[in-house]
Every structure is written in structure tokens, then in C-alpha cells.
N, C-alpha and C positions, 0 to 999 in steps of 0.2 A: 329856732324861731318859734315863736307862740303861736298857734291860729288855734286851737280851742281854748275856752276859761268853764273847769269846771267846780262847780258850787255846791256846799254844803247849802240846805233850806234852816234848820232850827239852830237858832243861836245863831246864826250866821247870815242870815236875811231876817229873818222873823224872830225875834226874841217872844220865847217860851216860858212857864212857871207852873208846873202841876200841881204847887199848892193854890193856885187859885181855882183846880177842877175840887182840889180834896174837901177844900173851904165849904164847897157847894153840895156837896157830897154829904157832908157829915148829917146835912140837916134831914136826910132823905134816907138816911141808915142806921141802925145801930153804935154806930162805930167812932169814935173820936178822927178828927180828920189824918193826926198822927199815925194812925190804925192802917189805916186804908193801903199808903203804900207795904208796908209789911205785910199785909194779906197777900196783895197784889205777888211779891216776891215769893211767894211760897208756891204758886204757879208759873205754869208755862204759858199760860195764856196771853200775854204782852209780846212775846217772843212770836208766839204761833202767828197770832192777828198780823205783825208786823212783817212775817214772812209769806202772805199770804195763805199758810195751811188752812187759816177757819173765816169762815161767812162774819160780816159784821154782825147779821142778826143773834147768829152763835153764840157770835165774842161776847156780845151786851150780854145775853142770854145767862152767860156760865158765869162772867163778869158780878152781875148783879147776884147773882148767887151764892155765890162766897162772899158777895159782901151784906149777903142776909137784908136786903133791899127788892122793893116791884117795880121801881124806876122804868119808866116806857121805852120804847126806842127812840124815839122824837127828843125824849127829856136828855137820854142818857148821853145823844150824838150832841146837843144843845151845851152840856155839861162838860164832855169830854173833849171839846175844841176847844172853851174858855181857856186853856192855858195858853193862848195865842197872845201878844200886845200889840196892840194896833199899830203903832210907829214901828217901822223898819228899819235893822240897822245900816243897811246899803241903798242909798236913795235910789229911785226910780229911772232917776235922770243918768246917770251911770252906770245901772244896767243897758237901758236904753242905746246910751254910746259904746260901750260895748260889743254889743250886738251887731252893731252895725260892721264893725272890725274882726269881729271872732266869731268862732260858732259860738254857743251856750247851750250850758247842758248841767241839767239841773240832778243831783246826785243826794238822793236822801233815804235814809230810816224811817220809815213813815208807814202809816197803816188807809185800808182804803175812805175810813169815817174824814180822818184830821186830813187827809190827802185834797176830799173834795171838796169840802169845808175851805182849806188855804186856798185852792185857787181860784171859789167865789169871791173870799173875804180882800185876796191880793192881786188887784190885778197887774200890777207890775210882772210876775211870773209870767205874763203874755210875753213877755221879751226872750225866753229860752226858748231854742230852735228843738231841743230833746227833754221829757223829763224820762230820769232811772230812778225810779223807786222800788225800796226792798219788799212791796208784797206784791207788785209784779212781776221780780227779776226771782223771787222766792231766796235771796242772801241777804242780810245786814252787812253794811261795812262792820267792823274793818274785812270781811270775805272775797277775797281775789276775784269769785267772782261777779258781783256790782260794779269792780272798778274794769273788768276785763269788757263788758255791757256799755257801760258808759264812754271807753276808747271809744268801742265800734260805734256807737252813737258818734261821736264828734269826728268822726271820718276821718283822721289823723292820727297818727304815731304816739307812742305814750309820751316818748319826750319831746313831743307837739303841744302835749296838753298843760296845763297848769291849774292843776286841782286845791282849792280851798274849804277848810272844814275846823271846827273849832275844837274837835277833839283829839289830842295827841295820837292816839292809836288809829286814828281814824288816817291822820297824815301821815303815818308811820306806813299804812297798811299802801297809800297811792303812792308813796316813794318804792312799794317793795314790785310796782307792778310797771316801774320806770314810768312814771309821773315825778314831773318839778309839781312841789306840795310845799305849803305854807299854812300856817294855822293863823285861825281868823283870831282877831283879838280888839280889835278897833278899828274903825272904818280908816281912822288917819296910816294905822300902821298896814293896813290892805292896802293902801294909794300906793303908800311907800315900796311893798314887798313889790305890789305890781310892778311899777314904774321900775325897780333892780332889774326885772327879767324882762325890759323890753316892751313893758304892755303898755299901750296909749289910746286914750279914748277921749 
């Protein structure tokens, strides 16, 4: 039996696009917007940020640096949440029912800029009873342990839980930690996966 529902945030609530931060970027750097994630890859610095190791101030700091720009801190946090899209893919109103039935516990890769930026921009996120995010827990999924974090957050059993995420490995990693896991792909085929294992709201 289900009593926790745990949730991937980007792509899976909030639909994302980082060419719309690069778009904005270009104008403010040397660099074609093309550019920017290739530089980006040739550091640790996405990685670091995201696991908590380094200060936002840091991240912007070295960030801008490599990408041979003076961009502010103000511009840079402004710039680096745009890849957010305002419409949700999971309405508000089904979180909401949800919630009322299961715990919620909100399970993401995320850094601390976009982290507090979403849950101004969303307020529907008020409906999870836990968030686990990987630069407080210091692991990214797919790592054993964020999903071992997120169990104990939902106060139940792995195979209590039923975990959603739109990245194959990501689903691959909460099946390895005995979570029932589905991969998000459309709100209709979410109803659907729900409603096989039980879940009503």
C-alpha cells in the first residue's frame, strides 16, 4: 500500500529550458550562446553548486569567470532561474488532493539560487510535507544516498513509497533502493501509472 508519493521538481512539475538562461547570456558575454554550455562542461562547477560544496556567491563568482563576463549577483540569480516555464506540468489541484491522502516529499537536483527562486515563483510546492534537495543532502540522484533521505523523510518503508522522476536513471537509481518508481512523461500517463498502484486523490 502507497502512503508516501515522492516527486521529481524539473521536468516533472516545473518544465525547464537552459537555452532560454544561455539566450540571455550571450548578450552579457563574449561568447555565442551555443558556447556557454561547453564551457560550462569543462568544469566542476554545476556539479559542485548542486551538491552543495560552494556558496552561490562563489558559484556566480567563478561562473562568470570562465565565461569572461561582470554580470552582478542580482543579474546573474535573475538570468539563471529564467529557465523556469511558468505553467506546471502537475496542476496545483492534485497536488493538493494528494496531500491530503499521502505524505509528499519533494525529491530534487537542484542548487540553492533555482531552489529559492522555485518556491517563491511556485506556490503550489506549499503542498509537500518534505523537500530533499541535492545541495542540502550534499548527493545528486541517481546516488543511494538522496533516495535513502527522502525514505526517512516520508516516514515509511521504501516499498511504501512511490517515487516519480522523468529521468530514466534517475527511476532506475529509486527502484535500486526498493521504491515502486515510474517515470514522469505526461500528466495523463502520471493519472494512469498512479491510479495501477493504488493511488487516489
Amino acid at each position: 500500500m502507497i502512503k508516501a508519493i515522492l516527486l521529481d521538481l524539473g521536468n516533472t512539475i516545473v518544465p525547464f529550458d537552459f537555452k532560454r538562461a544561455y539566450a540571455r547570456m550571450e548578450r552579457l558575454c563574449p561568447l555565442p550562446a551555443a558556447e556557454i554550455p561547453k564551457r560550462l562542461s569543462r568544469t566542476d562547477l554545476v556539479h559542485r553548486f548542486e551538491t552543495g560544496a560552494i556558496e552561490p556567491e562563489d558559484f556566480v563568482e567563478r561562473l562568470c569567470a570562465e565565461l569572461e563576463s561582470s554580470i552582478s549577483y542580482a543579474e546573474f540569480c535573475d538570468i539563471w532561474s529564467s529557465i523556469f516555464l511558468p505553467e506546471t506540468l502537475i496542476p496545483e489541484a492534485m497536488l493538493a488532493l494528494l496531500a491530503r491522502r499521502y505524505r509528499l516529499v519533494l525529491v530534487s537536483n537542484t542548487n540553492a539560487i533555482h531552489f529559492e527562486m522555485i518556491l517563491a515563483a511556485y506556490p503550489l510546492l506549499r503542498h509537500f510535507h518534505e523537500y530533499v534537495v541535492s545541495y542540502r543532502v550534499g548527493a545528486l540522484k541517481p546516488s543511494p544516498l538522496i533516495y535513502r533521505q527522502a525514505i526517512a523523510k516520508a516516514g515509511c518503508t521504501a516499498a511504501e513509497c512511490l517515487f516519480v522522476d522523468d529521468l530514466a536513471a534517475c527511476v532506475e537509481g529509486a527502484r535500486n533502493e526498493g521504491m515502486i518508481a515510474v517515470r514522469f512523461e505526461s500528466l495523463t500517463q502520471l493519472e494512469r501509472d498512479l491510479r495501477a498502484h493504488g493511488v487516489e486523490w
